[in-house]
C-alpha positions in Angstrom: 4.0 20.7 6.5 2.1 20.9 2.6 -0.7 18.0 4.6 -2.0 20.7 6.5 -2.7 23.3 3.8 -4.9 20.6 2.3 -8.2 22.0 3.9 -7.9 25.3 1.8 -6.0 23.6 -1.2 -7.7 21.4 -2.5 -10.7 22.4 -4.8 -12.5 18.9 -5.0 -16.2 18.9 -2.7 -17.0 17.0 0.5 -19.9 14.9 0.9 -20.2 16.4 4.3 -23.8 15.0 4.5 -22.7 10.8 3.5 -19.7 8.5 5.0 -16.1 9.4 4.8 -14.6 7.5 1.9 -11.8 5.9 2.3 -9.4 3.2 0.0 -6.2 2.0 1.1 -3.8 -0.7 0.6 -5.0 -4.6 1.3 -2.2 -5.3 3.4 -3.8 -1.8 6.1 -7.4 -3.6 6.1 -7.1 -5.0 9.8 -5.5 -1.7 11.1 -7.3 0.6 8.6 -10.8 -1.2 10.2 -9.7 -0.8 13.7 -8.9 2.8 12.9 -11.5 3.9 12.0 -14.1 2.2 14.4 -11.3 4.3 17.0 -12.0 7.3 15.2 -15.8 6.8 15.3 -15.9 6.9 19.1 -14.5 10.7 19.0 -16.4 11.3 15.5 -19.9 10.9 14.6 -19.4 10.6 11.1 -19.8 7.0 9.7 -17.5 5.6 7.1 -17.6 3.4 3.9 -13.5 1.7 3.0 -12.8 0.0 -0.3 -9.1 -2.0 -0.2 -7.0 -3.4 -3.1 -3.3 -3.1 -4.7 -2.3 0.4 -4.1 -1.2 1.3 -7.4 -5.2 -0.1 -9.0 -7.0 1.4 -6.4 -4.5 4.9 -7.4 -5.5 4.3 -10.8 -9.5 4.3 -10.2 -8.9 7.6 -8.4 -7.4 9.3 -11.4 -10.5 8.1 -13.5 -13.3 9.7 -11.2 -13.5 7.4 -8.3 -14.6 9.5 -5.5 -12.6 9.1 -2.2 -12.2 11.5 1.1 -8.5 9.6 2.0 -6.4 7.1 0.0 -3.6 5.3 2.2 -1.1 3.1 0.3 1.3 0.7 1.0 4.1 3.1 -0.4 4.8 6.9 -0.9 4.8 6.6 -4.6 1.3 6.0 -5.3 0.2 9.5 -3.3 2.9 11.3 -4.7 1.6 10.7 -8.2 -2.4 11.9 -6.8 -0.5 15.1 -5.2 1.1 16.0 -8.4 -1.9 16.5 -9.7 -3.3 19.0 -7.1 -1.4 21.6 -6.5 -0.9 22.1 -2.4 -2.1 18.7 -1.6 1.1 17.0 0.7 1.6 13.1 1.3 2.2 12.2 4.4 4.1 9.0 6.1 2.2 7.4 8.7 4.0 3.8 9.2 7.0 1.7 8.0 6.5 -1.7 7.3 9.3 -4.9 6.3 9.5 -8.0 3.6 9.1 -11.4 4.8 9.0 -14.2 3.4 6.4 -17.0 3.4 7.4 -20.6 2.8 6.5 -24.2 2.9 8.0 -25.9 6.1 9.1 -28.6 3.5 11.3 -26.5 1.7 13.5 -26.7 4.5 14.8 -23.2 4.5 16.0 -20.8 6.8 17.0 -17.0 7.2 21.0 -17.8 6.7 20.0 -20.3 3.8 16.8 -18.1 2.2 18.6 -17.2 -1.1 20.0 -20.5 -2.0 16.6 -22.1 -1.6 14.7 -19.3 -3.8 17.2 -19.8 -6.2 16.6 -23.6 -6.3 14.5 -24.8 -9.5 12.2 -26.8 -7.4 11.1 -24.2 -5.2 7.9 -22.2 -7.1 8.3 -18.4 -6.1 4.8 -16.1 -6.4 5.2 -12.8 -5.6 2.8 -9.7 -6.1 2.6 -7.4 -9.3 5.3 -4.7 -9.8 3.6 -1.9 -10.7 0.2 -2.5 -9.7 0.8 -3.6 -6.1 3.7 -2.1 -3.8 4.3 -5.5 -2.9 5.6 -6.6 -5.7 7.9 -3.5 -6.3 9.4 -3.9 -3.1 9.7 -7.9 -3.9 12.0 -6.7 -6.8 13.6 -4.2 -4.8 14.9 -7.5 -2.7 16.1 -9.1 -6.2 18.1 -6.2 -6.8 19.9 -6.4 -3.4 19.9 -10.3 -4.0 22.5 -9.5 -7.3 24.6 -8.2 -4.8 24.8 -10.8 -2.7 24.8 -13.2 -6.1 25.3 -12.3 -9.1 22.9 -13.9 -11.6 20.0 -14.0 -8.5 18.4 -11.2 -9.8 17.9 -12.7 -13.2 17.2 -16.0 -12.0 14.2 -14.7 -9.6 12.8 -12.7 -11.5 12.2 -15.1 -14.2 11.1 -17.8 -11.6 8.3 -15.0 -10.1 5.0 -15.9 -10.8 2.6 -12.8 -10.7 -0.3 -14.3 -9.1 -2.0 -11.6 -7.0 -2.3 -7.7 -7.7 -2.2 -7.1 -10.9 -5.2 -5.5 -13.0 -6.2 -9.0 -14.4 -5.5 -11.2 -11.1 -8.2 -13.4 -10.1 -9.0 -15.1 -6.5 -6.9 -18.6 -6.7 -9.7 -19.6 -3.6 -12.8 -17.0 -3.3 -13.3 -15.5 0.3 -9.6 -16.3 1.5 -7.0 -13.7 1.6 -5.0 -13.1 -1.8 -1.9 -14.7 -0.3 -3.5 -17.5 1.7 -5.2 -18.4 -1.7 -1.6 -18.9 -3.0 -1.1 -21.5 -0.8 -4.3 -22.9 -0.5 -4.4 -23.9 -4.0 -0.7 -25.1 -4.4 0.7 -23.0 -6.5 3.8 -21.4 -4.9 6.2 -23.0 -2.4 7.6 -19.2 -1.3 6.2 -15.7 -1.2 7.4 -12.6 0.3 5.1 -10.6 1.9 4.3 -8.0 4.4 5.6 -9.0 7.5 2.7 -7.1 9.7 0.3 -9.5 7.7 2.9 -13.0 7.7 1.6 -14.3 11.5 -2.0 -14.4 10.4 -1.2 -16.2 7.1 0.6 -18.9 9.4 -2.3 -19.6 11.2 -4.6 -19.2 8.2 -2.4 -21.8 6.3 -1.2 -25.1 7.7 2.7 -25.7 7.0 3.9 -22.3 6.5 6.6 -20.5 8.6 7.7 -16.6 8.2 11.0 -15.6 7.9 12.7 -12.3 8.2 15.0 -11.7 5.3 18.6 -11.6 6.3 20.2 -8.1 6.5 21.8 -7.9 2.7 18.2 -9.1 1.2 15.8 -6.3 3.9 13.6 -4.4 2.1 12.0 -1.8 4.0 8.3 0.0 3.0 6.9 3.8 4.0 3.1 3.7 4.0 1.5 7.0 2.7 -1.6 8.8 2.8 -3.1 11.7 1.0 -6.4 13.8 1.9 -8.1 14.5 -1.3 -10.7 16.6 -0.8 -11.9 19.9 1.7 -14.2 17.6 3.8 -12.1 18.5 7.6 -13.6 14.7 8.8 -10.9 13.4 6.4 -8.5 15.7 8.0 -9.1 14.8 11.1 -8.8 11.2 10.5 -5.6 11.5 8.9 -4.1 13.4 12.0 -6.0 11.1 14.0 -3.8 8.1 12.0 -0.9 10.1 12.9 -1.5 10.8 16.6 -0.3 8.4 19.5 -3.5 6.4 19.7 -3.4 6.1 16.2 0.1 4.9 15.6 -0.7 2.7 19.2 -2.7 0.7 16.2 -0.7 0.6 13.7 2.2 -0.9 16.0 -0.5 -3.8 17.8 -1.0 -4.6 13.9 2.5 -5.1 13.2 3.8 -1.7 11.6 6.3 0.5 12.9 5.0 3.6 14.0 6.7 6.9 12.7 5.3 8.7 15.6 6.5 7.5 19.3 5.7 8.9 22.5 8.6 9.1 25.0 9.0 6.5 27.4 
């Protein structure tokens, strides 16, 4: 597999001496932190983390940003870091799903989900294609929403309002989580979202419910990481992400694991 050849491949220097760098997705904060505390106990190296959109914090990478690992809500955003450097692989360490988050006074339901997104009344916020997985997965589920009726597409993406992810997005309430600000300030009635992060936004948030999008809406996400330089700590933590321990994590946090033990 082209991950392992990363050690020898890539030219970029370790800071062998400081933390292990790391930036990844918003959505991996709680399982990124309680991986790496897991990975301290068998390491003695320390560790600094930065989160945001994937596709932003991709983008500070590529200007000089100096980072060990970057783990992303999608494959895309690594791909694009490991065309740059020639033997550096990507690697998938956990799936993920869409759900939807929605005002218990909208009155909807999994079977009646479209027709109430589609409904004038009903504000939609979504993430930032482009800038956030989140929100290219969110128009990944318009697309599949055409299908199921024609015009939705159209009609949802007009309705989307871009309020979190995006280059120029601002906190709607400082200190809260992007999509619990949503919310919190009333500006949205809907908004899908990770569904490893919807149970702690229902319990953040008084009045919302979670629902899993029915089968012809389901969008499915692949979380990726990349090592991106020779420092073997960052190797080790990324096999350490991929090893049963690891992905025992990533499942208690509400992702699917790629690797399973038997049994």
């Amino acid at each position: 597999m082209a991950f392992f050849t990363v050690l020898s491949a890539s030219s970029a220097q370790a800071d062998e001496q400081g933390s292990l760098r790391i930036m990844a997705a918003g959505s991996l904060r709680p399982a990124m932190t309680d991986l790496l505390a897991a990975f301290t106990t068998i390491s003695s190296r320390t560790s600094t983390s930065a989160y945001g959109a994937s596709g932003l914090l991709r983008k500070q990478i590529e200007a000089g940003q100096p980072v060990d690992l970057f783990a992303s809500a999608d494959m895309n955003q690594p791909r694009m870091l490991a065309e740059k450097r020639h033997g550096v692989g990507t690697v998938l360490f956990a799936r993920n799903k869409l759900c939807l988050l929605v005002r218990e006074r909208v009155g909807a339901s999994q079977d009646s989900l479209l027709e109430r997104l589609l409904d004038p009344t009903v504000r939609l916020a979504t993430s930032t294609p482009g800038s956030d997985p989140s929100g290219d997965y969110t128009w990944a589920m318009f697309a599949r929403a055409e299908a199921a009726h024609p015009g939705a597409q159209a009609v949802l993406q007009a309705k989307a309002m871009q309020l979190v992810g995006g280059p120029d997005s601002k906190p709607l309430v400082p200190g809260r989580n992007a999509a619990a600000g949503v919310f919190l300030a009333d500006r949205a009635d809907a908004m899908p979202v990770y569904c490893s992060g919807a149970p702690a936004l229902v319990r953040e948030v008084p009045g919302l419910v979670a629902l899993s999008l029915p089968p012809t809406l389901a969008v499915t996400s692949a979380a990726g990481l990349i090592v991106l330089t020779d420092d073997p700590d960052a190797a080790r933590f990324a096999l350490f992400i991929l090893s049963e321990a690891g992905q025992d994590i990533l499942a208690r946090h509400g992702f699917e694991p790629v690797a399973k033990s038997p049994g």
